[in-house]
ZABALUM-242092 format. One line per 3 residues: number of its first residue (from 1); their letters; for each residue x, y, z of C-alpha. Coordinates in steps of 0.25 Angstrom, whole numbers, plus 2048, in hexadecimal, padded with zeros to 3 digits. Layout:
N
NUM	A	X:Y:Z; ...
***
This chain:
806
1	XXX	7BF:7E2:936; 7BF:7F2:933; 7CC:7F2:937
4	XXX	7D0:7E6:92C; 7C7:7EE:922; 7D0:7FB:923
7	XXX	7DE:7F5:924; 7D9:7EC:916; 7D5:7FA:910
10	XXX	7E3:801:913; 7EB:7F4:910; 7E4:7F5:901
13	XXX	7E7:804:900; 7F3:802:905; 7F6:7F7:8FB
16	XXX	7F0:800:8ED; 7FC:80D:8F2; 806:801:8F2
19	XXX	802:7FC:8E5; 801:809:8DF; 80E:80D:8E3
22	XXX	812:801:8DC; 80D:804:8CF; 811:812:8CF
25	XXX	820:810:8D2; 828:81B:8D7; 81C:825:8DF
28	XXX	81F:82A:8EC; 817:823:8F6; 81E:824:903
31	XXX	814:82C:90A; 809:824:905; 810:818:90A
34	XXX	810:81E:91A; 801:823:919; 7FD:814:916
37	XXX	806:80E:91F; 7FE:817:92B; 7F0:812:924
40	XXX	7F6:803:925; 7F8:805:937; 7EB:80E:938
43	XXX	7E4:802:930; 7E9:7F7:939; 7E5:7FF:944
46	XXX	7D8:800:941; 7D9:7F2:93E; 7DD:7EE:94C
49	XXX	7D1:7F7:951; 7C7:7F2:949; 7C9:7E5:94F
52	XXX	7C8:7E8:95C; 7B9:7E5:95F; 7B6:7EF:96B
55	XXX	7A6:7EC:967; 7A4:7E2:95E; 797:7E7:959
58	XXX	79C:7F5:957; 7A8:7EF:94D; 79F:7E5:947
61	XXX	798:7F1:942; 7A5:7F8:93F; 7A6:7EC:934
64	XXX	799:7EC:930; 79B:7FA:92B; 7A7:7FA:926
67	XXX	7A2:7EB:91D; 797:7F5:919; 7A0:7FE:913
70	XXX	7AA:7F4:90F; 79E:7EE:906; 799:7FA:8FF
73	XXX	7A6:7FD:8FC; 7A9:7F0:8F4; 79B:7EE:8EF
76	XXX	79E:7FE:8EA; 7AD:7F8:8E3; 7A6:7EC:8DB
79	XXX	796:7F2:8D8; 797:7F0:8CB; 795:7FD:8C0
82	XXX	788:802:8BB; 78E:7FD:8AC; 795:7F1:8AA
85	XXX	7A3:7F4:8A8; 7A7:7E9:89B; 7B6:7E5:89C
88	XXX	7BF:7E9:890; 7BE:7DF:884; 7CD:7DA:880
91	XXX	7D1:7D5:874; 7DD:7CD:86F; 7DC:7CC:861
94	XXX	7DC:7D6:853; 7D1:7D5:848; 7D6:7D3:83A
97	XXX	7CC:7DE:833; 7D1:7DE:824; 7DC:7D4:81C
100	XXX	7E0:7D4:810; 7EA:7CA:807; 7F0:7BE:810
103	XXX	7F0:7C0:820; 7F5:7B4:829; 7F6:7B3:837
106	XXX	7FF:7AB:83F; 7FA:7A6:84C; 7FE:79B:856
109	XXX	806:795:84A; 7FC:795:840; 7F9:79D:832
112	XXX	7ED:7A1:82F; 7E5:7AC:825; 7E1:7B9:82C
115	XXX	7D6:7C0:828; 7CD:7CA:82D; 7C4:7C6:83A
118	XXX	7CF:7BE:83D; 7D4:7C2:84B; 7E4:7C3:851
121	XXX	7EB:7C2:85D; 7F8:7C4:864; 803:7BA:85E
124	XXX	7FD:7BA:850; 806:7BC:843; 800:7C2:837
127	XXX	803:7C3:82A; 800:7C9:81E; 805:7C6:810
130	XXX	807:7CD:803; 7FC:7D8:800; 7F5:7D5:80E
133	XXX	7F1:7DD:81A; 7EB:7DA:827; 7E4:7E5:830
136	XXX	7E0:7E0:83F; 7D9:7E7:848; 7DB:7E7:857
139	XXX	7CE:7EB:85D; 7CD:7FB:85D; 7DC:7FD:862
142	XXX	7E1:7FC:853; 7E1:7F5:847; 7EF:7F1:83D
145	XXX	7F2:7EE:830; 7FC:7E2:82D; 801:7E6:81E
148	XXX	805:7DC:814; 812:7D3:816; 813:7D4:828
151	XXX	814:7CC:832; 80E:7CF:840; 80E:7CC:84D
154	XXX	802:7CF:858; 80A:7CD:865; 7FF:7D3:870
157	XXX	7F1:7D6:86D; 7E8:7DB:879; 7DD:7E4:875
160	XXX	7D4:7E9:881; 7D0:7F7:883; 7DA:801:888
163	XXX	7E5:7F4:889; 7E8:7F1:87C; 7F6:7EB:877
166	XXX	7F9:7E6:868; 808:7E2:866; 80C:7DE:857
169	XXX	81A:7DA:851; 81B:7DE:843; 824:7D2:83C
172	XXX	824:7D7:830; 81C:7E1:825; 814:7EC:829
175	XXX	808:7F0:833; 7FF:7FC:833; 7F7:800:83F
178	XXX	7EC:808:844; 7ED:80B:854; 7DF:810:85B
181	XXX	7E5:81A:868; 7EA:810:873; 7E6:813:881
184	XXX	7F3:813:88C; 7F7:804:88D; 7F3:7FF:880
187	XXX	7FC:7FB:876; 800:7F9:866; 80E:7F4:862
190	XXX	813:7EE:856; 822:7EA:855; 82C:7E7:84C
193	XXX	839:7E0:84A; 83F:7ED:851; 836:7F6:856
196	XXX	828:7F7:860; 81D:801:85A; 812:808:866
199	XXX	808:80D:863; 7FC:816:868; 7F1:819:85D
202	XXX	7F8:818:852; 7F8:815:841; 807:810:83D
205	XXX	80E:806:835; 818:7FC:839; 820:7F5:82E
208	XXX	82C:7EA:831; 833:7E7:824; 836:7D8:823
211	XXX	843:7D1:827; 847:7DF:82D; 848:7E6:839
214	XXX	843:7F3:834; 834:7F7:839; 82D:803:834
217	XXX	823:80B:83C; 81A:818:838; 80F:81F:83E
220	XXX	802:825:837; 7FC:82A:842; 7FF:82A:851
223	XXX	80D:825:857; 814:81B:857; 821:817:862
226	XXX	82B:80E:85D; 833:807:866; 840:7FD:863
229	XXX	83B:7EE:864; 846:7EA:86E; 843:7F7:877
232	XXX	834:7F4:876; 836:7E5:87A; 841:7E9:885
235	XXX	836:7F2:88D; 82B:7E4:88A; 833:7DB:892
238	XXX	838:7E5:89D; 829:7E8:89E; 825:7DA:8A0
241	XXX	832:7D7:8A8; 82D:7E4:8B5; 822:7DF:8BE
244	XXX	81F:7EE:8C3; 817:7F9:8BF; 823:803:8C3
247	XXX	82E:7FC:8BC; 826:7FB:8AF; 822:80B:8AF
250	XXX	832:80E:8B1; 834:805:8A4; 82A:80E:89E
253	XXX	832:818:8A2; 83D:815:897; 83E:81E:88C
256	XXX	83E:813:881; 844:816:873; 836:81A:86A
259	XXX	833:820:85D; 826:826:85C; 822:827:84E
262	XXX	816:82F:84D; 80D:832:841; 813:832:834
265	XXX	820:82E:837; 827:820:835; 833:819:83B
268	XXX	83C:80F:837; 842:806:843; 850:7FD:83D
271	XXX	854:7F2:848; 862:7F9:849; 85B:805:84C
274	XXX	854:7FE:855; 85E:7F6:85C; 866:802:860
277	XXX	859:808:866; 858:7FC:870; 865:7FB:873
280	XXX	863:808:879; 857:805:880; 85E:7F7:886
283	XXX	86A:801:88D; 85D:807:893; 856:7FB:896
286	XXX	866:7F5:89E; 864:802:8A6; 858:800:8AC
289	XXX	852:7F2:8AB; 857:7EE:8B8; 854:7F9:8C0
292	XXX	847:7FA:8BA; 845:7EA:8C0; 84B:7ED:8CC
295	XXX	840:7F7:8CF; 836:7EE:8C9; 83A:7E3:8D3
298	XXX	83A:7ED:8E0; 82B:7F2:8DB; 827:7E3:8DB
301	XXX	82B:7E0:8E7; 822:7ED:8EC; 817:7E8:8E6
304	XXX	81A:7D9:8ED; 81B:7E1:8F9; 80D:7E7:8F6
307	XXX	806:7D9:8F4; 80A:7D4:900; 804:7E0:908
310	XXX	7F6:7DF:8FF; 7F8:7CE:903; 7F9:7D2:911
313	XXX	806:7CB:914; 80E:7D4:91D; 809:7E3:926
316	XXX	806:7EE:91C; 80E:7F6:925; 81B:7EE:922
319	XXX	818:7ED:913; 815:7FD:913; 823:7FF:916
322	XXX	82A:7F4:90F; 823:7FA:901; 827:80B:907
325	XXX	835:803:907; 834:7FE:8FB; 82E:80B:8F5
328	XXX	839:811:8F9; 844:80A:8F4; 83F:80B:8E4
331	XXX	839:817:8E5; 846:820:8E0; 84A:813:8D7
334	XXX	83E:814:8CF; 840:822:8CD; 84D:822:8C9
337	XXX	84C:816:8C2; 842:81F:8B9; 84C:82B:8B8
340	XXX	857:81E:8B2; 84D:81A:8A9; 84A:825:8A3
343	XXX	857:82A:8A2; 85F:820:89C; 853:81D:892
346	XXX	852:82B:88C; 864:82B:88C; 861:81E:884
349	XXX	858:824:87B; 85F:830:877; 869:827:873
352	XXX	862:81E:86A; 859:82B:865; 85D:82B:855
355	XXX	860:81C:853; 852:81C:84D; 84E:826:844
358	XXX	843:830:847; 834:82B:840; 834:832:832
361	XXX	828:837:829; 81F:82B:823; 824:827:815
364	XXX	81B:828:80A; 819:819:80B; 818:817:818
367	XXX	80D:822:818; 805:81B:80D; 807:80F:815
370	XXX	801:816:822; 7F5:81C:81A; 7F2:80B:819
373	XXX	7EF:80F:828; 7E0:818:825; 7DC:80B:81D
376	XXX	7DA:800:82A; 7CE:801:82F; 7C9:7FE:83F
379	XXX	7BF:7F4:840; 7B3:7F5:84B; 7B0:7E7:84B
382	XXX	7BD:7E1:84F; 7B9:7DE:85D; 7AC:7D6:857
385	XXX	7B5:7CE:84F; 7BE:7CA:85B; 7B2:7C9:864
388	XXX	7AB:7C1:85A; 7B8:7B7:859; 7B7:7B4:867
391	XXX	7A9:7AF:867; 7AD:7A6:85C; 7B7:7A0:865
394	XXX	7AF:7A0:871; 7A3:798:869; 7A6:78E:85E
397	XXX	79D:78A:852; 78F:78F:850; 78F:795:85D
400	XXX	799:79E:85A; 791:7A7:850; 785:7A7:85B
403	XXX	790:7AF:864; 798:7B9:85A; 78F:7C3:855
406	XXX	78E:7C4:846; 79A:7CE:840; 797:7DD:83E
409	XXX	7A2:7DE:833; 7A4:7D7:825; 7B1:7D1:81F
412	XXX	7B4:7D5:812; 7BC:7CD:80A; 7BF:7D3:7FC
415	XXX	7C6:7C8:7F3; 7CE:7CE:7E4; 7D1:7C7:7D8
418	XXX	7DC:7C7:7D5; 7E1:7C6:7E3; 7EA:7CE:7E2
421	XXX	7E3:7DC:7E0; 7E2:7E8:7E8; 7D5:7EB:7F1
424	XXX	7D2:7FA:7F5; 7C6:7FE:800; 7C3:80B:801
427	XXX	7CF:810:7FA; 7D9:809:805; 7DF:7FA:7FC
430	XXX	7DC:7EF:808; 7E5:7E4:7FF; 7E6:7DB:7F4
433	XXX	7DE:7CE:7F0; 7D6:7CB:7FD; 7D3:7D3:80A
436	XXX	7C8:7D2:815; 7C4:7DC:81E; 7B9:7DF:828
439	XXX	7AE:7E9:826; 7A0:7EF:82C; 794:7EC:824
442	XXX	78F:7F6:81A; 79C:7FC:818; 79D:7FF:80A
445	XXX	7AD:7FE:804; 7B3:804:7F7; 7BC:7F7:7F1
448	XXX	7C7:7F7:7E5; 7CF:7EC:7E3; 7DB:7EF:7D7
451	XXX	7E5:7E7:7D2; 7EE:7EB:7C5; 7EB:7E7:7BA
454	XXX	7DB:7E5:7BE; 7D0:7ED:7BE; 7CD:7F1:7CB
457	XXX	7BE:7F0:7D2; 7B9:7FB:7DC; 7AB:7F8:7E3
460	XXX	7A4:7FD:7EF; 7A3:7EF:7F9; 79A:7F1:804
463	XXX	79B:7E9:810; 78E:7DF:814; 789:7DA:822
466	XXX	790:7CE:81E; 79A:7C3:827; 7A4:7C4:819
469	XXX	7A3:7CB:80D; 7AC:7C7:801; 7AF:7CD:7F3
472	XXX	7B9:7C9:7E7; 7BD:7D4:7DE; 7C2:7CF:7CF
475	XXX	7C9:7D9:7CA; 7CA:7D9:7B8; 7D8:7DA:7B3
478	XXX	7DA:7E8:7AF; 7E1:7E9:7A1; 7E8:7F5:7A4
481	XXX	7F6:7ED:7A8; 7FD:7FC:7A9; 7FC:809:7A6
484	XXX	808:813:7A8; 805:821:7A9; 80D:82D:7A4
487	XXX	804:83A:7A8; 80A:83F:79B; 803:842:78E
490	XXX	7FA:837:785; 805:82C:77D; 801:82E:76E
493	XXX	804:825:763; 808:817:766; 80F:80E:770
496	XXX	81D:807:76C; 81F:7FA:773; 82D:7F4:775
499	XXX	830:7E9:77C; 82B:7E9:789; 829:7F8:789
502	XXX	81E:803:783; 824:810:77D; 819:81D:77B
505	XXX	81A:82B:779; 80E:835:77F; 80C:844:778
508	XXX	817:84A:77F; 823:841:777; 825:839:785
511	XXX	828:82B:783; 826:820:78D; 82B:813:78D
514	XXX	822:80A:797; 825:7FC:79B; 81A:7F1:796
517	XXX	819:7F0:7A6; 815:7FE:7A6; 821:806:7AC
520	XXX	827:812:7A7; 834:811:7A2; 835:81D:79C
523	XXX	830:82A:797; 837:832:78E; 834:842:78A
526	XXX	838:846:77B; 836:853:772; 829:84D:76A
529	XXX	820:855:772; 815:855:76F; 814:847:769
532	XXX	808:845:761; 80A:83A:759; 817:830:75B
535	XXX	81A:824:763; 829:820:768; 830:813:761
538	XXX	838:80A:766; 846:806:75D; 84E:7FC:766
541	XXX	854:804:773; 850:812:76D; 840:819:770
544	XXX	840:822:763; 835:82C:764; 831:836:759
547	XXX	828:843:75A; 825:84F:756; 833:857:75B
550	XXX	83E:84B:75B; 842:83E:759; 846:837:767
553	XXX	84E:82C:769; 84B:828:778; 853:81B:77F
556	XXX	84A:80F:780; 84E:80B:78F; 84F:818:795
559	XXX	848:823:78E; 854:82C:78C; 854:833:77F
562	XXX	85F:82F:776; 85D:83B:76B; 853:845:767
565	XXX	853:848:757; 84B:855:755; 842:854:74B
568	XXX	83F:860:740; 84E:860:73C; 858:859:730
571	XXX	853:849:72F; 848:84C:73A; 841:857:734
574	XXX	832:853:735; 82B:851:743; 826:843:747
577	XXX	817:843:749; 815:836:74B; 821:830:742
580	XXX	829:827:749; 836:820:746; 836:812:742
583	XXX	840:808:744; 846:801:73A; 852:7F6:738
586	XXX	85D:7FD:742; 856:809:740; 84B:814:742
589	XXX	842:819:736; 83F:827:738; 835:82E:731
592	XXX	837:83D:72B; 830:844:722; 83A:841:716
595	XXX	840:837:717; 840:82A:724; 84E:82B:72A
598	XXX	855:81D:730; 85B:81E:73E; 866:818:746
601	XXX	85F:815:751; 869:818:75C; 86F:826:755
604	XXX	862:82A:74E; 86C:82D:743; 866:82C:734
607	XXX	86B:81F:72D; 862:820:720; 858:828:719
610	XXX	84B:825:712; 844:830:708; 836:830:70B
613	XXX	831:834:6FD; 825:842:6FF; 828:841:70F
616	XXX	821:83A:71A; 81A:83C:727; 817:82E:729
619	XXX	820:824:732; 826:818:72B; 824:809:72C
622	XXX	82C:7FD:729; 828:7F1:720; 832:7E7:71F
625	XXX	840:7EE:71B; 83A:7F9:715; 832:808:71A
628	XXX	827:80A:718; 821:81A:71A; 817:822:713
631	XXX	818:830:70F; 810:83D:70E; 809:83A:702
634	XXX	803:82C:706; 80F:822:6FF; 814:818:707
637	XXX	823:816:705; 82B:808:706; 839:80D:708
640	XXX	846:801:705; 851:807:711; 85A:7FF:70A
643	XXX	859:808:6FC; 853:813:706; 84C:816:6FB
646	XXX	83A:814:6F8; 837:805:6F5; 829:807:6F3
649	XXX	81D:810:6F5; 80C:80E:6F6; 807:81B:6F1
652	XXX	7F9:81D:6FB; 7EF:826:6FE; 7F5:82A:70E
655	XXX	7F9:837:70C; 801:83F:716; 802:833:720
658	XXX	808:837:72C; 80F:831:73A; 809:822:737
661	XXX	811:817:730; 80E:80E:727; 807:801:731
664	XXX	80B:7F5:729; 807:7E7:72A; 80D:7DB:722
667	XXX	80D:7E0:715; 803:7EB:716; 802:7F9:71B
670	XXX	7FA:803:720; 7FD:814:720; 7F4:820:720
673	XXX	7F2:82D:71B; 7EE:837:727; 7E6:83C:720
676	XXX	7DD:82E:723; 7E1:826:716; 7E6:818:71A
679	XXX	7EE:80F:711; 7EE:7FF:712; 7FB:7FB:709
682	XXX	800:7EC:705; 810:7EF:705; 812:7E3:6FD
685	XXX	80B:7E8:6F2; 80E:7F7:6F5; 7FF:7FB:6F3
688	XXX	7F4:801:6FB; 7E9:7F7:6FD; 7DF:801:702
691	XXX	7DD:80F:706; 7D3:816:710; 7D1:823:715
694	XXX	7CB:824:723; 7C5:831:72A; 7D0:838:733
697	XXX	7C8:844:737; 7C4:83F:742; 7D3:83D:747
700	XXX	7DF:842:742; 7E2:83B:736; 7EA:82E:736
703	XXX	7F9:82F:73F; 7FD:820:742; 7FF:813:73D
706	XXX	7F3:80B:73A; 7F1:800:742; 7F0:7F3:739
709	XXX	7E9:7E6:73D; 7E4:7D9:736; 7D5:7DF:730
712	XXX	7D9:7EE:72F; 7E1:7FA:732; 7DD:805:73B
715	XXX	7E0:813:73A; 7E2:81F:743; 7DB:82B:742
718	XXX	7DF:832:750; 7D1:830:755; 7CC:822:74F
721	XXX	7CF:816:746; 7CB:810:739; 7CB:801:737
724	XXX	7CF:7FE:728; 7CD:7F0:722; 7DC:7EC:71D
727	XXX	7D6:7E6:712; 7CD:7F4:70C; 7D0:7FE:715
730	XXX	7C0:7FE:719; 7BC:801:727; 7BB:7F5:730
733	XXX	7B3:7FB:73A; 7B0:80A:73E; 7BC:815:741
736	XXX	7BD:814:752; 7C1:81E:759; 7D0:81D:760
739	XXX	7D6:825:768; 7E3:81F:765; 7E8:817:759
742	XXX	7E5:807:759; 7ED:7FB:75A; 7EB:7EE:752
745	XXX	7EE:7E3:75A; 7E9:7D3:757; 7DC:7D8:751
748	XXX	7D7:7E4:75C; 7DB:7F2:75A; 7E1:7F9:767
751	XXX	7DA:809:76A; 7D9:813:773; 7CB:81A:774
754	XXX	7C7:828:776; 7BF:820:782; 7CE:81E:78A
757	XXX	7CC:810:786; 7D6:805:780; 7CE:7FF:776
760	XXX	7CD:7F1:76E; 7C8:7F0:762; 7C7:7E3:75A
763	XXX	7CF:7EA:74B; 7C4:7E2:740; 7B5:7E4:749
766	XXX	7B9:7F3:750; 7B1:7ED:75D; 7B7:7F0:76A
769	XXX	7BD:7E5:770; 7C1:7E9:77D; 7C5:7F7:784
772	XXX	7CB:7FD:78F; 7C9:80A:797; 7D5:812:799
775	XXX	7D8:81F:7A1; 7DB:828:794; 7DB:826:785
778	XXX	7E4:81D:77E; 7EE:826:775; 7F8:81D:770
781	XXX	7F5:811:767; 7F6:805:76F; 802:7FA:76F
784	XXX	802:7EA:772; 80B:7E6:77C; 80A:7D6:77D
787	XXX	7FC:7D7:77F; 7F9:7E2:785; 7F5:7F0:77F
790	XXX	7FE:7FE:783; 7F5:80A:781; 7FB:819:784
793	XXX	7EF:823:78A; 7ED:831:789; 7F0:834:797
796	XXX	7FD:82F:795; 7FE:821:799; 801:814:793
799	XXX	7F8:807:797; 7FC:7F7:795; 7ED:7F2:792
802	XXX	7EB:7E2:795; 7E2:7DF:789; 7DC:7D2:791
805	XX	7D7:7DA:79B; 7D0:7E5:793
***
């Protein structure tokens, strides 16, 4: 029996060298190999003397003692340790921890909704929609983010400590990820249609354009190793294919075409690109597959050998020597074959260096894109919500509650109308219309949700001890549909309107044309600075524009000035303050100081002449075929074109009128002095009706046309406006103060306060309708356009105001 036991002992140490040489490949062992083969005889000597029993009582006590020994030995291998050592936990799914729009999931042929709490496993296909993410957590070895419009794969999910593996194909779209530091054997790949990304505790974005064979890659942080899809999968199935440890560690030995991106740099892989790479890599591959094989089959048949030995099948004696022999025999190959290896794989990959370009600087988009990175947050409670699914399949019905602990966490799910708009928590925008995520009780989180043209809602949400906790936010139409912004000077005057189109000039004699969308078309410097007091008009394809320096003609499409006519000089020898031109049959009206002058409108040339009898400041009107204009001593003219001569005159008492133009409606009229008198006229009758004088000193005096509605007219004195009866002239209400003139439109009157607010006023009661706030003062008298309202601001921006929503 002693005999027996040692022999057993040496044959089992005898058998741990063998295997270690095995697993080690090419280290020298011979003498080794000679030592053990002397411990095998002197074991089976000993063996043949232990079983000579010379005093069977003296060697039943030599077993007795060695039995002893034997047992403490063994009860010392399994006592158990002072602490009970808990086997590690492993997992094979991934928590969904926030959603938002519309994400399915694929599995085992089925559609389905995915949500959060939902769990996924290896061979699901996810999708996300239009305006929808997904983020999935995989325990603490890292978390993704599935942006909208992809399609991806999860091939192999193992999570356990230490030996995690997660595998995903990217089909199509984009994929962020946030990669805890992996520990030596763990692994966290995504591939594409051309390419296999490795990872170690990274942050990076992967992005495969649809329908092409183009993938992206880009590292915020960490590194990322890029290797050729084919290569990758070349080395998979030669793996798989070696049944030894030595073989695979001479594979491993193989300098395999890579590009290490690291942080902050990005890499676009094209499948031609590619294709070259791993044609390389396959000449590589031709080289040394079969050797590598051969080696493989000779190293199995050694550890063949080896199980035979620990079976007991044959001497150790003849087996030591048979494995020496064999030892022999692959020793040199294996080192050699590793010399090849290497050799030819780095000769290949000089020659494929610079078929792919070298990662380059992130893009500003792609950087805005990776920032997307800070926002996904690690959950703490992943592991509850896998563990807790378990039970639920473990136990059915009640029973099931009885075994799952209750949740630590809440789901939030924020609900918008309309569901299309834009939520925002903590600063970071999670999605549009519906999402859901997971959250520790008490935590309190700052929500927006924006859409344009609504109001948007901001609240502080503070999460509850709750299983679900759900809100809808309705947001009100905002009645701001636009606003286009100059950072120039306040607009003055008015607004033209042309079509689809809106024309103003701010202080500095720059005019802009803007679409009704609200795009800038154009914007146009002049001499007319600094414009206190004029508007630009539109006559068919030209922009004319009249200031205190020159008459500008200006291309109504592109902007380009067609002619500058100094003013001071000859036929333009008085400035414009805020005269204008006015069109008239195939030509422009303008206004001097003598006499108003027709235009050709293409060559601005003078066509005819009409004496204005003791001079005018004043801009002219139109009523029917004939002019209309009022001159410095308070007489409004009616010019004939035709006989260019004075048809008619209304003598009154608006002295020294200056800029306006007569505002006439149907048959009647009204003008003003600046001084503050203000005329109402019947031009049928050629008579004034009434006259009344209104207090300008608290503005400037009286500049611009009076707006004229159905009950009254309302006057402009630079800092308020009167409401005058049409049928006396008395005061309708009392003087409002304005920051800019009215507009009368179907019964309200249209103003900008000195409170930054668009203001609507009913024209016959003076009570405020509605109002709006803006973000400066209105400076330009409001226009219609269909039914919306165009202001101009101080600050130098033009707004399209929704009356409905006001």
């Amino acid at each position: 029996m002693y005999g027996f036991f040692t022999f057993s002992r040496v044959y089992y140490k005898f058998g741990e060298f063998v295997l270690s040489f095995i697993k080690m490949g090419e280290r020298n062992v011979k003498k080794n190999i000679f030592s053990y083969i002397i411990t095998v005889f002197t074991a089976a000597m000993l063996f043949m003397v232990g079983c000579q029993e010379k005093d069977p009582l003296k060697g039943f006590e030599a077993v007795e003692e060695v039995t002893e020994v034997e047992e403490e030995t063994e009860t010392a291998e399994v006592e158990p340790e002072s602490e009970e050592v808990k086997e590690a936990e492993i997992f094979v799914q991934g928590v969904v921890t926030f959603s938002s729009g519309y994400v399915s999931i694929q599995r085992g042929g089925q559609w389905g909704e995915l949500d959060v709490e939902d769990l996924v496993e290896e061979g699901d296909l996810i999708k996300t929609e239009s305006d929808s993410f997904t983020e999935i957590q995989f325990m603490d070895f890292g978390i993704i983010r599935i942006q909208e419009n992809t399609e991806l794969i999860v091939r192999n999910l193992h999570l356990q400590d230490e030996q995690s593996k997660v595998s995903m194909k990217l089909k199509k779209g984009k994929m962020l990820a946030k990669v805890s530091k992996l520990s030596k054997g763990e692994e966290f790949e995504v591939r594409t249609s051309t390419a296999l990304a490795g990872v170690r505790g990274t942050e990076f974005m992967v992005k495969q354009d649809e329908g092409s064979d183009t993938a992206s890659f880009a590292v915020k942080e960490g590194t990322v190793s890029v290797i050729p899809l084919e290569v990758a999968d070349k080395i998979d199935q030669l793996m798989s294919e070696l049944k030894t440890r030595t073989a695979r560690e001479i594979l491993d030995e193989i300098d395999v075409p890579e590009i290490l991106i690291t942080e902050g740099k990005e890499v676009e892989l094209d499948i031609k690109e590619v294709e070259q790479v791993a044609e390389g890599f396959a000449e590589v591959s031709e080289v040394i597959e079969e050797k590598i094989k051969a080696i493989d089959e000779k190293v199995a048949a050694i550890e063949e050998k080896q199980e035979l030995l620990e079976s007991g099948d044959s001497g150790a004696v003849e087996q030591a020597e048979l494995i020496e022999e064999s030892l022999k025999e692959i020793e040199e190959e294996v080192a050699e074959l590793k010399e090849e290896v290497i050799a030819v794989s780095e000769e290949k990959a000089e020659e494929v260096e610079g078929i792919i370009e070298e990662p380059v600087e992130v893009s500003e988009e792609v950087t805005q894109e990776l920032e997307e990175i800070e926002e996904i947050e690690e959950k703490e409670f992943v592991e509850e919500i896998v563990i807790a699914s378990r039970a639920d399949e473990e136990v059915a019905g009640e029973e099931a509650a009885e075994v799952a602990e209750e949740p630590s966490y809440t789901k939030l799910v924020i609900k918008t109308r309309p569901k299309d708009a834009r939520i925002y928590i903590d600063g970071n925008e999670v999605g549009k219309g519906r999402i859901s995520g997971l959250y520790d009780p008490g935590v309190e989180l700052k929500l927006r949700v924006e859409r344009e043209s609504y109001l948007s809602e901001e609240m502080e949400v503070r999460i509850f001890d709750q299983e679900e906790q759900e809100l809808t936010i309705i947001l009100k139409k905002d009645p701001v549909t636009w606003k286009f912004e100059t950072g120039g000077s306040p607009f003055i005057r008015g607004i033209a309107i042309s079509g689809k189109n809106i024309l103003a000039a701010n202080e500095e004699g720059k005019v802009y044309r803007v679409s009704a969308a609200g795009k800038g078309i154009w914007g146009t410097e002049t001499g007319n600075s600094p414009n206190n007091n004029s508007m630009p008009i539109v006559v068919r394809n030209r922009v004319m524009f009249t200031g205190m320096k020159e008459l500008t003609a200006m291309n109504f499409k592109t902007g380009a000035v067609l002619k500058r006519i100094p003013l001071g000089k000859g036929d333009f020898s008085s400035h414009m303050f805020g005269r204008r031109v006015v069109p008239f049959g195939e030509g422009i009206l303008y206004p001097s100081n003598k006499e108003i002058i027709m235009l050709n409108v293409e060559t601005l040339e003078a066509t005819k002449r009409f004496e204005i009898p003791e001079y005018s400041n004043s801009t002219p009107a139109v009523y029917g075929d004939s002019i209309l204009i009022v001159n410095r001593k308070g007489e409004m003219l009616r010019i004939d074109p035709e006989a260019q001569g004075i048809e008619s005159s209304i003598v009154s008492g608006a002295m020294q009128p200056v800029s306006s133009a007569p505002t006439v409606v149907g048959d009647r009229a009204v003008f003003a002095g600046r001084g503050g008198m203000v005329v109402f006229a019947d031009l049928k009758k050629n008579e004034v009706i009434w006259e009344n004088r209104i207090d300008v000193s608290k503005g400037v005096g009286i500049f611009h046309d009076i707006p004229f509605g159905e009950e009254g007219v309302y006057p402009y004195t630079g800092n308020e406006f009167y409401a005058l009866s049409i049928k006396g002239g008395k005061e309708i209400f009392e003087p409002v103060e304005a920051a800019s003139l009215p507009l009368y439109h179907d019964g309200n009157l249209y103003f900008g306060d000195r409170r930054n607010r668009l203001v609507v006023m009913d024209a016959v009661t003076g009570k405020i309708v509605k109002s709006w706030e803006l973000d400066s003062m209105i400076t330009i008298r409001p226009a219609i356009y269909q039914d919306d309202i165009i202001v101009g601001t101080e600050s130098g921006a033009i707004y399209r105001i929704d009356l409905r929503y006001m």
